[in-house]
C-alpha positions as a Markdown table, in Angstrom:
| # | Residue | x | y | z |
|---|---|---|---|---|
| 1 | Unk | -16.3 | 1.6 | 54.3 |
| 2 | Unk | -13.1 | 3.7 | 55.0 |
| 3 | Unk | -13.9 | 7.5 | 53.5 |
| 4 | Unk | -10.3 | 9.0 | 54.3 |
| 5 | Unk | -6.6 | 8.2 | 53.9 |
| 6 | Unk | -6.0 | 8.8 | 57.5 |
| 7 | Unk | -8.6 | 6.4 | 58.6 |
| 8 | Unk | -7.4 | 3.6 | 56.2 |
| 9 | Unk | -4.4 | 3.9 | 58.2 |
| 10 | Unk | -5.4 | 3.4 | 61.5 |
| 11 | Unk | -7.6 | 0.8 | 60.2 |
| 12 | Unk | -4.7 | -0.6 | 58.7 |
| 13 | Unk | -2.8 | -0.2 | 62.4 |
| 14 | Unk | -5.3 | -2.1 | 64.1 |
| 15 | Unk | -5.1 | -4.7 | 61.1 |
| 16 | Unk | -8.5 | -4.4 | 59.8 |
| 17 | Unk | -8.0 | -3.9 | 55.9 |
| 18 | Unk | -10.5 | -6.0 | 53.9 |
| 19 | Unk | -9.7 | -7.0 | 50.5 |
| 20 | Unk | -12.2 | -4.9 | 48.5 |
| 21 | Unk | -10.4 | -1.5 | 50.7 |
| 22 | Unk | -7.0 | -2.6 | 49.6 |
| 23 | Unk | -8.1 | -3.2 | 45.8 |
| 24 | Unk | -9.7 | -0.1 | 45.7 |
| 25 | Unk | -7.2 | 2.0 | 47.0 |
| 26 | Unk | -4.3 | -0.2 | 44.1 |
| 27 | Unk | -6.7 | 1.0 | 41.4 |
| 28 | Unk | -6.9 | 4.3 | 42.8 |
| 29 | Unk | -3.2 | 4.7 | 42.9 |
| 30 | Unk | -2.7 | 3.0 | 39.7 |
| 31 | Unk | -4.4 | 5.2 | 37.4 |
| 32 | Unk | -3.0 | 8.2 | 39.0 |
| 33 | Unk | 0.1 | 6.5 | 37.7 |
| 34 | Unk | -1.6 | 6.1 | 34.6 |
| 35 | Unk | -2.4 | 9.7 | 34.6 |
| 36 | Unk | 0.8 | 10.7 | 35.1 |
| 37 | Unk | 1.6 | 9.6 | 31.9 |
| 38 | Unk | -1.1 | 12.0 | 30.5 |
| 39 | Unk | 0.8 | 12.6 | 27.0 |
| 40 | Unk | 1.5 | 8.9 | 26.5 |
| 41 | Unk | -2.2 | 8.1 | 27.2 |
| 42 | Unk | -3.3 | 10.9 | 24.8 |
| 43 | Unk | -1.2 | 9.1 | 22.0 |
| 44 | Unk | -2.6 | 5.6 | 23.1 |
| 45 | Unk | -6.2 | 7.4 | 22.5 |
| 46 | Unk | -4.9 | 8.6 | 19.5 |
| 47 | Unk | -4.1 | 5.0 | 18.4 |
| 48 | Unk | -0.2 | 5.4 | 18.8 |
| 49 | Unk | 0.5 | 2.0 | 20.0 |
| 50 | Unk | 3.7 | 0.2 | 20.2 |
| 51 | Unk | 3.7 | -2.8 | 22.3 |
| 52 | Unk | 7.5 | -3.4 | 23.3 |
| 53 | Unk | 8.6 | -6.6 | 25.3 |
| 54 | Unk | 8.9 | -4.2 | 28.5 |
| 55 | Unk | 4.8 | -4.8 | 28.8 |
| 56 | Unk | 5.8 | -8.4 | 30.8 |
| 57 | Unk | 7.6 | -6.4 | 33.3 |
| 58 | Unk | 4.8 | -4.5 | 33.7 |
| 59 | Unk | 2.2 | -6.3 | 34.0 |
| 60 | Unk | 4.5 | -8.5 | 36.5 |
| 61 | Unk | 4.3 | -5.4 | 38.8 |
| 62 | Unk | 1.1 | -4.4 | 38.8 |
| 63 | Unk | 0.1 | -8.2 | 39.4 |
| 64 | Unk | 2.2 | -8.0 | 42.5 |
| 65 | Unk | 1.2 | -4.5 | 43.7 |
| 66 | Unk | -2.6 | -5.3 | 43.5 |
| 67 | Unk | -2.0 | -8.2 | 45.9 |
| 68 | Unk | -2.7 | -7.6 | 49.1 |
| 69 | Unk | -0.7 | -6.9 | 52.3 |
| 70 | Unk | -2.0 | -9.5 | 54.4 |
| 71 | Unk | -2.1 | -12.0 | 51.5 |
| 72 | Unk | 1.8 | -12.0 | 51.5 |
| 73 | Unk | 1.5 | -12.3 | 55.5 |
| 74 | Unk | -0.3 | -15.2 | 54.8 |
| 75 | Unk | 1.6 | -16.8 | 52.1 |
| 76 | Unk | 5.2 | -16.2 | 53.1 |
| 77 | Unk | 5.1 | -16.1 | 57.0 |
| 78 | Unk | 6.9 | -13.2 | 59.0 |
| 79 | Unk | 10.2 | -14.6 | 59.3 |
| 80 | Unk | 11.8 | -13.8 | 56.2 |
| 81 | Unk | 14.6 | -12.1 | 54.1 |
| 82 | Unk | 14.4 | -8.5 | 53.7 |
| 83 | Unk | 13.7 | -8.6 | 50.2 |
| 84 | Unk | 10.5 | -10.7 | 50.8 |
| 85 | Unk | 9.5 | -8.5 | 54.1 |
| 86 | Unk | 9.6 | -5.5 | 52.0 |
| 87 | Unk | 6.0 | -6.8 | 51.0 |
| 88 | Unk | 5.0 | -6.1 | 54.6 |
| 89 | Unk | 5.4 | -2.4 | 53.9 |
| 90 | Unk | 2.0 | -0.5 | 53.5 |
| 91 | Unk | 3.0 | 2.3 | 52.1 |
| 92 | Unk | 5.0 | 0.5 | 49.5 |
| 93 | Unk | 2.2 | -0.7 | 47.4 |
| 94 | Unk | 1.1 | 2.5 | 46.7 |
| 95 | Unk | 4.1 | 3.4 | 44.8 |
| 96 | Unk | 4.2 | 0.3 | 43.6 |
| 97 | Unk | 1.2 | 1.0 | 42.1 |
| 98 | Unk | 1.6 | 4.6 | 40.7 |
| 99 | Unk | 4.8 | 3.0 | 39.1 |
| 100 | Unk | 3.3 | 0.1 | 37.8 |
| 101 | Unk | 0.8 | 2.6 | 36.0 |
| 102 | Unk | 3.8 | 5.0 | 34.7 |
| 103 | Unk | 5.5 | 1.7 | 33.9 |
| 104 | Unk | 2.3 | 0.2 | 31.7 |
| 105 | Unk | 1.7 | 3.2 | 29.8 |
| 106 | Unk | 5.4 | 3.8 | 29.0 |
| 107 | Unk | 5.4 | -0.2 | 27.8 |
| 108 | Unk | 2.5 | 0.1 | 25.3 |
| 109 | Unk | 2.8 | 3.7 | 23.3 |
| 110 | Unk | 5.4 | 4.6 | 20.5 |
| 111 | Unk | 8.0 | 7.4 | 21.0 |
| 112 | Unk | 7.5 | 10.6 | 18.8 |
């Protein structure tokens, strides 16, 4: 098990990531998203809930931001468009997470 950030990264360099590290660290980054949104979580505690059609979109992301790295590797090959190699990016699904969280929260409470 991988205890820092810096060692998930050179793990990561030396392609090593297991499935269970890169899951953890999406939910990690997701509900610091989530937290984020602290006053839109407070009303959806409250019981302020609005579910808009925005809640596809993001539960679209997250479903693609929890996926693994070397999943897409594995599904889509290396030679690609840049739109699909963007997946290859590791730093990318952590924002993709923290916005998938900010997204989420935003999709499911009602405005004040």
């Amino acid at each position: 098990m991988v205890s820092t950030y810096a060692a998930m990264e050179e793990d990561a360099k030396e392609n090593i990531l297991s499935i269970s590290l890169s899951l953890q660290m999406s939910l990690w980054a997701f509900l610091f998203g989530v937290l984020l949104e602290w006053r839109g979580l407070k009303n959806l505690l409250r019981g302020k809930v609005r579910i808009s059609w925005l809640v596809v979109p993001a539960l679209l992301l997250t479903g693609f931001s929890f996926i693994p790295m070397f999943q897409w590797i594995s599904w889509l090959g290396w030679g690609n468009p840049f739109f699909i190699k963007m997946f290859y990016i590791p730093d990318l699904y952590n924002l993709l997470d923290v916005a998938a969280g900010v997204f989420l929260i935003r999709s499911i409470i009602r405005e004040e």
